[in-house]
MIPA-580832 format. One line per field, with one value per residue (C-alpha): residue in one letter; residue number from 1; y, z, x. Coordinates in Angstrom, 1 decimal. Layout:
<pts>
r = (A / ...) $
k = (NUM / ...) $
north = (Y / ...) $
up = (Z / ...) $
east = (X / ...) $
</pts>
This chain:
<pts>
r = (X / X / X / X / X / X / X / X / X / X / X / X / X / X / X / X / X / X / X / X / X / X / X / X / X / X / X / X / X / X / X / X / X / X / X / X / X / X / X / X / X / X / X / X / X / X / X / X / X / X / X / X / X / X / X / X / X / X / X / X / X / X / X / X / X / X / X / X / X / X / X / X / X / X / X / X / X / X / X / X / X / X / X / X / X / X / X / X / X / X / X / X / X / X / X / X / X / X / X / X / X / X / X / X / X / X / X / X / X / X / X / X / X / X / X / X / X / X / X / X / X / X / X / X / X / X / X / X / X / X / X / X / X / X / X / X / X / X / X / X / X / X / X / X / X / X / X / X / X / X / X / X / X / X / X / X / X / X / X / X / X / X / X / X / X / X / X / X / X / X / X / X / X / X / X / X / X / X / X / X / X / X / X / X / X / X / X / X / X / X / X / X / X / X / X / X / X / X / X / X / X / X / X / X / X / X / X / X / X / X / X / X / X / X / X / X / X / X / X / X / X / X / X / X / X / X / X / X / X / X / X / X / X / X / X / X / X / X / X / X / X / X / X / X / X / X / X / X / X / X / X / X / X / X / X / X / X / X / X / X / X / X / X / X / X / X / X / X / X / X / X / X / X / X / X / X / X / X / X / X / X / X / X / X / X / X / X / X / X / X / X / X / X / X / X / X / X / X / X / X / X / X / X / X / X / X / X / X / X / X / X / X / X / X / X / X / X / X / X / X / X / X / X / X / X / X / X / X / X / X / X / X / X / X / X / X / X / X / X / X / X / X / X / X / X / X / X / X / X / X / X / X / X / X / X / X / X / X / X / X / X / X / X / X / X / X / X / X / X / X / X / X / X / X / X / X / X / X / X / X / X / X / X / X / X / X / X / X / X / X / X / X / X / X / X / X / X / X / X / X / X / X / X / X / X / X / X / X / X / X / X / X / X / X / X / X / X / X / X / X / X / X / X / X / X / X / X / X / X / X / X / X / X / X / X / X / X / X / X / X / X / X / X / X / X / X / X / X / X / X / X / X / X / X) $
k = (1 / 2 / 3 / 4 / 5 / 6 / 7 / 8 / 9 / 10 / 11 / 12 / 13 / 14 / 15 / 16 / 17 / 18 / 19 / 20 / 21 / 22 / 23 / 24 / 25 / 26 / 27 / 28 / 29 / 30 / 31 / 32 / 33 / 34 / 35 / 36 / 37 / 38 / 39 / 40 / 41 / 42 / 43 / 44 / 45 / 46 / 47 / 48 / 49 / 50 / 51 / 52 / 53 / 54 / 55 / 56 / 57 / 58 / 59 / 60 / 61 / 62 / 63 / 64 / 65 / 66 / 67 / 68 / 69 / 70 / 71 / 72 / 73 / 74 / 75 / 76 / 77 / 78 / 79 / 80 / 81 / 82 / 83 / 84 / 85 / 86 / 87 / 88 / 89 / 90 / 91 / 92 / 93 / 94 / 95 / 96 / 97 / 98 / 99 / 100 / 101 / 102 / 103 / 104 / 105 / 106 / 107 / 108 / 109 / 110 / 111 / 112 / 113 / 114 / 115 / 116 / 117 / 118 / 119 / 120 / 121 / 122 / 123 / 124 / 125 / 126 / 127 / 128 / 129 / 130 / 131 / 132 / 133 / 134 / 135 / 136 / 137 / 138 / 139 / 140 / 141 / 142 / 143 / 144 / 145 / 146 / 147 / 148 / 149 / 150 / 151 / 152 / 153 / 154 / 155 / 156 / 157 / 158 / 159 / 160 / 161 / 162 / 163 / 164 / 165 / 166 / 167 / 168 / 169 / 170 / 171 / 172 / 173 / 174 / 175 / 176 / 177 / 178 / 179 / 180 / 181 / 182 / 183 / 184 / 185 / 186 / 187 / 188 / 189 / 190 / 191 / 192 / 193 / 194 / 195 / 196 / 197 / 198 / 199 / 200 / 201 / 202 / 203 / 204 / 205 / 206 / 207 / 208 / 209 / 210 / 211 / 212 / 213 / 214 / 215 / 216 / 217 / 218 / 219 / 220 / 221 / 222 / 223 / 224 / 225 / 226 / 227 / 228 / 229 / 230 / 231 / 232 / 233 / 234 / 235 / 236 / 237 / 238 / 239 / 240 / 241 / 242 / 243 / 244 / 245 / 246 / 247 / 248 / 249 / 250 / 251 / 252 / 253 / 254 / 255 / 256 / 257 / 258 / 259 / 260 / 261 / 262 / 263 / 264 / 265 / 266 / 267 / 268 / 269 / 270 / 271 / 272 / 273 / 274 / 275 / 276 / 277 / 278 / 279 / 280 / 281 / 282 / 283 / 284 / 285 / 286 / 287 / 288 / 289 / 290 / 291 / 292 / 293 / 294 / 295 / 296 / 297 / 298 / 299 / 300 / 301 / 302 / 303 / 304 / 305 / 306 / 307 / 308 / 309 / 310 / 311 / 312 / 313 / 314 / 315 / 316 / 317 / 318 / 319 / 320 / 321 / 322 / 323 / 324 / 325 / 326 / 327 / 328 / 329 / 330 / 331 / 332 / 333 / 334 / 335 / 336 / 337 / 338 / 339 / 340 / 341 / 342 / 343 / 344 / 345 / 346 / 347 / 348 / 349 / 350 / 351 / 352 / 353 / 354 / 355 / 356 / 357 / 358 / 359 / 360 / 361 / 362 / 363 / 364 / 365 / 366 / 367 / 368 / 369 / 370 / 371 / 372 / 373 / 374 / 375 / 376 / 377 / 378 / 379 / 380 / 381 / 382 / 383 / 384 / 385 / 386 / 387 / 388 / 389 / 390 / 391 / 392 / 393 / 394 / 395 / 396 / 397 / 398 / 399 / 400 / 401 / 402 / 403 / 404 / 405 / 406 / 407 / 408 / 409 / 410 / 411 / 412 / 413 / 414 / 415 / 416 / 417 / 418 / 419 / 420 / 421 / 422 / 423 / 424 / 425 / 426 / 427 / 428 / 429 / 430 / 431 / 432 / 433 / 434 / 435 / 436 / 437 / 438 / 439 / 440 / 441 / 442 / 443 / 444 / 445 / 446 / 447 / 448 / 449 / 450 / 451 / 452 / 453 / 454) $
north = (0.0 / 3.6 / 5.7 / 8.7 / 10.0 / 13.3 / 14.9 / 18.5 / 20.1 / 17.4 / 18.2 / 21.0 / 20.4 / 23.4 / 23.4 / 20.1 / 18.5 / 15.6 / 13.4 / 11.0 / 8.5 / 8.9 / 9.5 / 12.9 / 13.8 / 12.3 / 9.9 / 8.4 / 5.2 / 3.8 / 0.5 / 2.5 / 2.8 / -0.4 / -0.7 / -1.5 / -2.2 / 1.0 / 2.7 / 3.8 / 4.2 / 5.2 / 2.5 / 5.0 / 8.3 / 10.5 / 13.1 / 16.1 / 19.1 / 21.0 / 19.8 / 20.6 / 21.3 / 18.4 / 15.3 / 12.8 / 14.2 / 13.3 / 9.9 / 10.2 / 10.7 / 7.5 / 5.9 / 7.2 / 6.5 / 2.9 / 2.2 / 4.0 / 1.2 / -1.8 / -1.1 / 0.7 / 3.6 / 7.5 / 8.2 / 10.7 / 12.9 / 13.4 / 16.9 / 17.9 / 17.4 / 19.5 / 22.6 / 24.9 / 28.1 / 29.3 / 29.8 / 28.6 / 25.2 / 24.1 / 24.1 / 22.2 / 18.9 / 16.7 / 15.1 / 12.3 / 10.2 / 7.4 / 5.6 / 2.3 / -0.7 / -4.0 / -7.5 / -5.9 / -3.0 / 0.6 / 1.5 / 5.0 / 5.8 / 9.0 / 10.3 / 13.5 / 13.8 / 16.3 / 15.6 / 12.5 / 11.9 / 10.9 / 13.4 / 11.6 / 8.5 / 7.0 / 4.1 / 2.6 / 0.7 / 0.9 / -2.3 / -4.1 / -1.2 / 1.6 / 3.0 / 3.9 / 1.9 / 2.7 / 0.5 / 2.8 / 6.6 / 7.4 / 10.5 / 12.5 / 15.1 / 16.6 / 14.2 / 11.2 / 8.6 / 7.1 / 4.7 / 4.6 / 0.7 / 0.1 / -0.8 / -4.5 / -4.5 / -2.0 / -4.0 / -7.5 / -7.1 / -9.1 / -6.4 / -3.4 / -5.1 / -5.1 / -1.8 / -1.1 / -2.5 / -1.2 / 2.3 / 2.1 / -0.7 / -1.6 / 1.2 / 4.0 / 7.6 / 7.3 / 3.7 / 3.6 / 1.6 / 0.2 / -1.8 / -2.6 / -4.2 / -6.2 / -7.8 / -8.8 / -12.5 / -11.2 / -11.9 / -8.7 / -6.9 / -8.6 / -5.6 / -4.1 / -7.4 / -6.9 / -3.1 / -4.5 / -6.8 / -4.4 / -1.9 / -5.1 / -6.6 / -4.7 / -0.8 / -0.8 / 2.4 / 2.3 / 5.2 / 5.5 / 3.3 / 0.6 / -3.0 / -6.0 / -8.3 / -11.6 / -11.5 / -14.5 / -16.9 / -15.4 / -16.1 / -19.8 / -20.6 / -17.9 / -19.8 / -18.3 / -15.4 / -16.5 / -16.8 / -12.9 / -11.5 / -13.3 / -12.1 / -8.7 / -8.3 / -9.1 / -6.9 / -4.3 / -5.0 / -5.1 / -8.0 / -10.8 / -13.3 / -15.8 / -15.0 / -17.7 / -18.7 / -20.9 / -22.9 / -24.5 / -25.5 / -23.2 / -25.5 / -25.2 / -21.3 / -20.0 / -22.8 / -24.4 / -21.5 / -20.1 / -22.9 / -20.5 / -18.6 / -21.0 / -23.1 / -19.8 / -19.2 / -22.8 / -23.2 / -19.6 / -21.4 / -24.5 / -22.9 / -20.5 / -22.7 / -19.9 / -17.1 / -15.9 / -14.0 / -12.1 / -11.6 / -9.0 / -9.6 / -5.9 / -6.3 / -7.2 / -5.6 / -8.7 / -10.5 / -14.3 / -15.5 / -18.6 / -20.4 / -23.6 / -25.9 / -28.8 / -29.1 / -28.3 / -24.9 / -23.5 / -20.0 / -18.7 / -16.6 / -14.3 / -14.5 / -12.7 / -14.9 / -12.9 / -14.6 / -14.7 / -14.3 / -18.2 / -17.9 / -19.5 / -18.2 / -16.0 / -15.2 / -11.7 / -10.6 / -7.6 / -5.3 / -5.8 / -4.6 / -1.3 / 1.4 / 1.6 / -2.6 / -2.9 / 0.1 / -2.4 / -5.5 / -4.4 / -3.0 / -7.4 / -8.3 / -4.7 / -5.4 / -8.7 / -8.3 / -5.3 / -7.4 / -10.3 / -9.1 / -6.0 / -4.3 / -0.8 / 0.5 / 3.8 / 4.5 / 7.5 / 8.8 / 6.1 / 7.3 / 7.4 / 5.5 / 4.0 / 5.7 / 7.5 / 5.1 / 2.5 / 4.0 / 5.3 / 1.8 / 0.3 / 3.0 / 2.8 / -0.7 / -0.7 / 1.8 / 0.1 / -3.1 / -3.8 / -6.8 / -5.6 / -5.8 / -3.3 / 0.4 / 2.0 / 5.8 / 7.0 / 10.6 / 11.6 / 14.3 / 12.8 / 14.8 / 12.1 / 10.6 / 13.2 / 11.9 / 11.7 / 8.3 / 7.3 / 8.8 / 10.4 / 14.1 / 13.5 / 11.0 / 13.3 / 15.7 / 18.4 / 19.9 / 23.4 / 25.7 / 28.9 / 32.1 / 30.7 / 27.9 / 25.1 / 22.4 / 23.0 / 19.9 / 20.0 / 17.5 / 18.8 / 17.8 / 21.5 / 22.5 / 21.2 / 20.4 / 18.7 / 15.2 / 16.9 / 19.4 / 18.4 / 18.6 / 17.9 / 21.2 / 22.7 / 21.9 / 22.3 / 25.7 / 26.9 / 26.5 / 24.5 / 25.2 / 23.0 / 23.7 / 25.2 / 29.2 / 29.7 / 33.4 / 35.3 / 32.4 / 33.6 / 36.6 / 34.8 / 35.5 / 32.7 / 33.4 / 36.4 / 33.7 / 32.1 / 33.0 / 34.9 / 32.1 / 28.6) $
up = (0.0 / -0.7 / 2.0 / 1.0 / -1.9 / -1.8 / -4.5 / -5.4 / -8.6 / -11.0 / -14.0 / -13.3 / -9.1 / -8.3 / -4.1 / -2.0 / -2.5 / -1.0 / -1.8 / 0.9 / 1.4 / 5.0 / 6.7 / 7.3 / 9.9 / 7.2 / 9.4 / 5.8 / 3.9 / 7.1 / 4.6 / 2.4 / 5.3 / 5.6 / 8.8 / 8.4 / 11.9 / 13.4 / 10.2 / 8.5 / 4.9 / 2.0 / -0.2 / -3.2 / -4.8 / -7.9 / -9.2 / -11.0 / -12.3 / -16.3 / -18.5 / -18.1 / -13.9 / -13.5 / -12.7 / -14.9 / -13.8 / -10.1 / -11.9 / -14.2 / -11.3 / -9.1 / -11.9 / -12.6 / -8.8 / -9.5 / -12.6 / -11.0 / -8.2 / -10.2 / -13.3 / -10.8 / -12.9 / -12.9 / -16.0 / -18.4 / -19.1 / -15.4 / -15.8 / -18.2 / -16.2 / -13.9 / -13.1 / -15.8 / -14.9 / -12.4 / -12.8 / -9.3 / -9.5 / -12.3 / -10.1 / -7.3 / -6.5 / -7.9 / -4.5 / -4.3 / -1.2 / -1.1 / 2.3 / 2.2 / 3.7 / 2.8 / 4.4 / 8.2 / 7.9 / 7.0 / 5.1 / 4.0 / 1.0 / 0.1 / -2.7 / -3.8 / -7.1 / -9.1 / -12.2 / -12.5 / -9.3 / -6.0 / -3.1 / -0.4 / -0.1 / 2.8 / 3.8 / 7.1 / 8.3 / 11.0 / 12.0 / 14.9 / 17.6 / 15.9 / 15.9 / 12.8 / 12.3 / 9.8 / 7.4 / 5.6 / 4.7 / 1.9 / 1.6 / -0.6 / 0.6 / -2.8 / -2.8 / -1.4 / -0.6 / 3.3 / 4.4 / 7.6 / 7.6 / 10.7 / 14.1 / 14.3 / 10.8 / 11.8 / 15.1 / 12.6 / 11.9 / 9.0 / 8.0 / 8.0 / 5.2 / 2.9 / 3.9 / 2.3 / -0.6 / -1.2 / -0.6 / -2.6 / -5.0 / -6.0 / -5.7 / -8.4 / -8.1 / -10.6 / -9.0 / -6.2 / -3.2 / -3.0 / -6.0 / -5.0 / -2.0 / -3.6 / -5.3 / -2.6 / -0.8 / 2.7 / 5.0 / 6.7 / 3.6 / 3.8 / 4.4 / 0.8 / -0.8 / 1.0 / -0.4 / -3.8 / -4.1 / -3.7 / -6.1 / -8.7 / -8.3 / -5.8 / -7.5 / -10.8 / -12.9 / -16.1 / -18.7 / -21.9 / -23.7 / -21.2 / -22.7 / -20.6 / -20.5 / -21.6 / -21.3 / -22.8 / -20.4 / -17.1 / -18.9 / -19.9 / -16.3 / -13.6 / -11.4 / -12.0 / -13.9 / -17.2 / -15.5 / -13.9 / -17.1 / -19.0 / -16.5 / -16.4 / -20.0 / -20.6 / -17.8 / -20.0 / -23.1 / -25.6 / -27.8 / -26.3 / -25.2 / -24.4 / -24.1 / -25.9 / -25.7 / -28.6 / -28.1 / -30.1 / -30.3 / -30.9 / -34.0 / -35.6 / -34.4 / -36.2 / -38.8 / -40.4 / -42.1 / -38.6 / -37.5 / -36.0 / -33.7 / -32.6 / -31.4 / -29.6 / -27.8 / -27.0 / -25.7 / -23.6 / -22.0 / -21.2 / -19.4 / -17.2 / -17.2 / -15.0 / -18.1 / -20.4 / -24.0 / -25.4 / -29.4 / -30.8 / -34.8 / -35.6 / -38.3 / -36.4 / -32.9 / -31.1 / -28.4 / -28.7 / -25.5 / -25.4 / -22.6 / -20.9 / -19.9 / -17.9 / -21.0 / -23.6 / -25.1 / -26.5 / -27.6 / -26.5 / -28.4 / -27.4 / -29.3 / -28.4 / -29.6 / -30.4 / -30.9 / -34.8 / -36.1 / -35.5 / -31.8 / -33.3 / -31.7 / -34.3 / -33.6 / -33.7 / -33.2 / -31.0 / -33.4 / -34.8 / -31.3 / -30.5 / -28.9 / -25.4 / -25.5 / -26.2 / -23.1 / -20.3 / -21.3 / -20.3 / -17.1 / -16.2 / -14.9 / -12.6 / -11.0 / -10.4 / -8.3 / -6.6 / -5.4 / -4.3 / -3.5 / -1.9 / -5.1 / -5.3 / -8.8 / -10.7 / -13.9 / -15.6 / -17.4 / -16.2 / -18.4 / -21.6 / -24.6 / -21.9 / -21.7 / -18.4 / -17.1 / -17.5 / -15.7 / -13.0 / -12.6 / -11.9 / -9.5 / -7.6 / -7.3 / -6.4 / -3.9 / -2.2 / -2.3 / 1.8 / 0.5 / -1.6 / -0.3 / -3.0 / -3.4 / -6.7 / -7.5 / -11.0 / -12.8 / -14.4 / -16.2 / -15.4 / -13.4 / -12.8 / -10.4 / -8.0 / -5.9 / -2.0 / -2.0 / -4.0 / -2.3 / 1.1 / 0.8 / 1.7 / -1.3 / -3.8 / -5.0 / -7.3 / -9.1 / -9.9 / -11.6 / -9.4 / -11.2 / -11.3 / -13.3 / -10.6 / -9.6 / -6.4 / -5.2 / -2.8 / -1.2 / -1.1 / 2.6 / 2.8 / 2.1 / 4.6 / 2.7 / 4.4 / 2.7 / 1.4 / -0.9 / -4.6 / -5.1 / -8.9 / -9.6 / -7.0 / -9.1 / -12.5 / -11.5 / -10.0 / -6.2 / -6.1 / -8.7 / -11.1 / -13.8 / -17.4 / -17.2 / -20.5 / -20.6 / -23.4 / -25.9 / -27.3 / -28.5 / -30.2 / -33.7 / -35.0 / -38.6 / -39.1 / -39.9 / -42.6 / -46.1 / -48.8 / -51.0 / -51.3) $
east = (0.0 / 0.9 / 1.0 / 2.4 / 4.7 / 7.0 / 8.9 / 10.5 / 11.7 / 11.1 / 9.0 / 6.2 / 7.0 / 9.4 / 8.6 / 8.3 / 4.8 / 3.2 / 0.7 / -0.7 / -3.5 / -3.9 / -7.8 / -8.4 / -11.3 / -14.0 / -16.5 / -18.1 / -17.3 / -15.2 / -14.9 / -12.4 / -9.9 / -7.0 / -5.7 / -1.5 / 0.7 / -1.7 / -1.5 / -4.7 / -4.7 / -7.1 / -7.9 / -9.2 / -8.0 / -8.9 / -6.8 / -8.4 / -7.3 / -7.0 / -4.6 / -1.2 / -1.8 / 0.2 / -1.7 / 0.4 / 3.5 / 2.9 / 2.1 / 4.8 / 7.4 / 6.4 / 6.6 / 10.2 / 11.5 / 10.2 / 12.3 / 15.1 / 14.7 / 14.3 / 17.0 / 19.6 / 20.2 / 19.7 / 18.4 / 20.5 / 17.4 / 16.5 / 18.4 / 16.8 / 13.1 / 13.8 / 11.3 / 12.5 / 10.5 / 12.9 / 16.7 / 17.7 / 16.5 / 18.7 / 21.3 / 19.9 / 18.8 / 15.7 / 14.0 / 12.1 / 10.6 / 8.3 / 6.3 / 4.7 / 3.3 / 4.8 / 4.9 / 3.5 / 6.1 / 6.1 / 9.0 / 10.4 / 12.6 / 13.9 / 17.0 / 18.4 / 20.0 / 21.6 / 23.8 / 23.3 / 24.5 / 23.0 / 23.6 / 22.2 / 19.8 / 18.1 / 16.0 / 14.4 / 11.5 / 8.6 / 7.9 / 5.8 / 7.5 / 6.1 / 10.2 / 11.6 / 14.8 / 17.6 / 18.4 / 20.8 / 22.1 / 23.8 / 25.8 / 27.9 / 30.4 / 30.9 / 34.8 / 33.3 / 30.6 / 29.8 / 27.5 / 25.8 / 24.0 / 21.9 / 23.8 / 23.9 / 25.2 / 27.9 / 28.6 / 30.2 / 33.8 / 33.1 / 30.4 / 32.7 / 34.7 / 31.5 / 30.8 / 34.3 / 33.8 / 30.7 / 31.5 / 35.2 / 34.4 / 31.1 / 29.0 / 28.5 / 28.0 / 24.6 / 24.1 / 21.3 / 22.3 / 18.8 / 19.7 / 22.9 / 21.9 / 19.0 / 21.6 / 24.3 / 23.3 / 23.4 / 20.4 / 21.1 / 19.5 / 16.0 / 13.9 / 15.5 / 14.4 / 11.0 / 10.8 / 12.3 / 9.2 / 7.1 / 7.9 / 8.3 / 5.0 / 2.8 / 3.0 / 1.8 / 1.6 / -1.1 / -0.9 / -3.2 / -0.8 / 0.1 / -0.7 / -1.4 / 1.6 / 0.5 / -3.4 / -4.0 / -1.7 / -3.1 / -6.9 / -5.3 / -3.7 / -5.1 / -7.3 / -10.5 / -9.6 / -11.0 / -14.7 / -14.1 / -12.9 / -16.0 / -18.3 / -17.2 / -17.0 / -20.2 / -21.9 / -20.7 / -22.7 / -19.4 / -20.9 / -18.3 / -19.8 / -16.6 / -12.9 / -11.1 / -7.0 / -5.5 / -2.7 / -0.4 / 2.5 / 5.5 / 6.3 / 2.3 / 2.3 / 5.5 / 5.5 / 9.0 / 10.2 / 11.2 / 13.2 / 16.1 / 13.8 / 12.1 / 15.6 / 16.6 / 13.0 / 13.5 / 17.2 / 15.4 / 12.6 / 14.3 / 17.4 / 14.2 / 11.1 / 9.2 / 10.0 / 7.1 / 8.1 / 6.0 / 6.4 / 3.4 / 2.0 / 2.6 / 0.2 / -2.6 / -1.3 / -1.7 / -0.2 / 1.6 / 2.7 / 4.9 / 5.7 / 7.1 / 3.9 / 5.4 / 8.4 / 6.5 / 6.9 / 3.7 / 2.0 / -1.1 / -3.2 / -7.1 / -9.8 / -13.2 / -16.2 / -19.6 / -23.0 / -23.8 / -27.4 / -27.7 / -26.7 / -23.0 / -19.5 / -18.1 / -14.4 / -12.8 / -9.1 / -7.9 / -7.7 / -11.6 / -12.9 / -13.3 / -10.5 / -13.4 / -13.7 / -9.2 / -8.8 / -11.2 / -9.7 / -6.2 / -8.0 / -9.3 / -5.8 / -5.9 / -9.5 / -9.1 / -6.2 / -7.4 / -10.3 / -8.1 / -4.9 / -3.4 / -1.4 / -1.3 / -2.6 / -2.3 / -3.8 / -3.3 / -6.6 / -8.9 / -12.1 / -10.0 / -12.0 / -14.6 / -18.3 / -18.9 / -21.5 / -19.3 / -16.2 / -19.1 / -20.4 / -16.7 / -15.3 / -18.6 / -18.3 / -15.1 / -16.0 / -18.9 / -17.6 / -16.0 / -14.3 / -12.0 / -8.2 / -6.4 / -5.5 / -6.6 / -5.4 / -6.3 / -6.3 / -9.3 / -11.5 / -14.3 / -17.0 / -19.9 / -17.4 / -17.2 / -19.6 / -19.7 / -21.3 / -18.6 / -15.8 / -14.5 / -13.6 / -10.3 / -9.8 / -10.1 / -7.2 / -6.7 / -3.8 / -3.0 / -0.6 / 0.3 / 1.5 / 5.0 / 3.6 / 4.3 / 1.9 / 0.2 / -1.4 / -4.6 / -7.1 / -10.9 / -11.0 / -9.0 / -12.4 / -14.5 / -17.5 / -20.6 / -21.7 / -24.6 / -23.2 / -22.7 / -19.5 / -20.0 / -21.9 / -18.9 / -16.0 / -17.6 / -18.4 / -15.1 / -15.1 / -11.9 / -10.1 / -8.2 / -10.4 / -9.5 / -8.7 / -10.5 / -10.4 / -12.7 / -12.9 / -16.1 / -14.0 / -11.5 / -11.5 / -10.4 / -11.4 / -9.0 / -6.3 / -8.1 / -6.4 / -8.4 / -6.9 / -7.0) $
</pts>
């Protein structure tokens, strides 16, 4: 679970911001607070605000301390995405800090970068004492690099020769320690493991082009998935009435004339059974997934049967159903695991391609449903959804630019509304801001640049 998320002078972010899940005052929808080691956190967040306030970059840069995480590399263009608007912060430092719940303990991340290089960098936990506990601190003198690992790690003679060779050998100046560590067999490092897991499998970050990573195996082999995804794709009326896999083998899919890939996919699978490659027909933008099954390499293939005008299965590719019925389909594997498991999801532009009611009847669902066990935080321009019996006030946040063209970011608990106001009409008609500035439109005269001549 996300608890809260804290960054400065990265893309339209000039002054520290945070962003946080954690209850306000709000006595509604108790059901949409998870209880974590003492901790209460929000299971549900919107993000409004015009275009350009900022709403995917706060997206955009959880998503970028992730990767930094998981492929243990500052990225060259990090630089260049700093806030640009204001002279003095091209010289100082990018600042990002991340808290969450993982495996019964709170953990806390936080890095300072500048050039390509990391200033300072810091991790610890919270576990069952409620103390936080360093794991490590990373600093940068502006000559050299120290490490400060928790105290029984620094008590082992034997340690203080890792620490060494960390600090002199191993470790880069562009190179998080984070990563590092993941990597070194030491059980003294199993909270970095813990934290590593969790950015790997438990945050996930959708944007408007995100695919689903091999649909078609988790509908083949995910217990029950296949009867959700059926079920919920036909509650929304699409036309399909059956999700169906085909599988061959990797011999009858690619066919003789392939010979060499198929060896090397092959030799690939057999050396990491658990693997899963994905190859995509760019012609028909669809999906093969080829796996190991038991020794036996095979690809999977989705097809969506429709009922013809004899009640027969008529089957359709990917790219013969619609841009709205492509855009839920990626969102199956997402629901169904923030129904049954505790992931942490973001999706960037929820409502994109999907009708209103539709989007409506998922979030309120998902909202009223006191079994779910995951954590859903989207961006949206959708107004129907600002509704207070489908959120708490303090689940839903807006994002501004101020004068100096830097995002502000705001929750509409600041407001104090009471549960009966429509907070709809509210925002639509200015009372919080993040809405469009559209000054005198109707007085643009948009003809005067229309040429005389063709």
């Amino acid at each position: 679970m996300l608890i809260r998320f804290t960054l400065k002078n990265l893309f339209s972010f000039k002054e520290e911001t945070e962003f946080n899940l954690l209850p306000g005052r709000v006595k509604r929808l108790n059901h949409h607070k998870y209880e974590r080691n003492g901790v209460e956190i929000l299971k549900l967040t919107a993000l409004y605000g015009a275009n350009g306030s900022g709403k995917s970059n706060l997206i955009r840069s959880i998503s970028l301390l992730k990767m930094m995480l998981l492929n243990g590399v500052i990225p060259n263009s990090l630089s260049s995405q700093k806030f640009k608007l204001a002279k003095a912060t091209l010289n100082e430092p990018t600042e990002l800090a991340i808290e969450f719940f993982a495996n019964n303990s709170i953990y806390y991340y936080s890095i300072s970068i500048n050039d390509g290089m990391i200033l300072d960098e810091y991790f610890s936990s919270n576990g069952k004492t409620q103390e936080d506990e360093l794991i490590f601190h990373r600093k940068f003198d502006g000559k050299k690099t120290t490490i400060t690992f928790f105290k029984e790690f620094e008590e082992v003679t034997e340690n203080q020769t890792l620490k060494k060779v960390i600090e002199t050998d191993l470790l880069k100046p562009y190179q998080p320690l984070f990563t590092l560590l993941n990597s070194i067999s030491n059980d003294a490092f199993i909270d970095i493991r813990v934290a590593y897991e969790w950015f790997n499998r438990g945050l996930t970050v959708i944007y408007p082009f995100t695919k689903p990573n091999s649909l078609a195996h988790q509908i083949d082999a995910k217990i029950g998935f296949k009867e959700f995804a059926n079920e919920l794709m036909c509650s929304f009326n699409t036309g399909i009435a059956n999700l169906k896999v085909e599988v061959k083998s990797i011999e009858d899919f690619f066919g003789e004339d392939n010979q060499t890939d198929i060896d090397e996919i092959k030799s690939e699978l057999k050396n990491n059974p658990e693997k899963i490659i994905l190859r995509r027909i760019k012609t028909e933008n669809e999906e093969i997934v080829i796996v190991n099954d038991d020794g036996k390499i095979i690809a999977k293939r989705l097809f969506f049967e429709h009922r013809g005008e004899k009640n027969e299965n008529v089957e359709f590719k990917l790219n013969e159903e619609s841009d709205g019925t492509r855009r839920l389909l990626e969102y199956l594997p997402a629901w169904n695991d923030l129904i049954n498991f505790t992931p942490t999801f973001i999706i960037d532009e929820i409502e994109r391609s999907i009708h209103p009611l539709i989007i409506k009847e998922l979030i309120e669902k998902f909202s009223k449903d006191e079994a779910t066990k995951g954590q859903l935080i989207f961006s949206t321009h959708e107004s129907n959804l600002l509704d207070q019996e489908v959120f708490r006030t303090d689940e839903i946040w807006f994002t501004e630019k101020n004068t100096l063209g830097s995002t502000k970011l705001y929750s509409l608990s600041d407001f104090k509304e009471h549960n009966t106001i429509d907070i709809r009409k509210g925002y639509l008609n200015g009372r919080y801001g993040a809405i469009p500035f559209l000054g005198n439109l109707q007085d643009l005269n948009w003809n005067k640049y229309h040429a005389d001549e063709e």
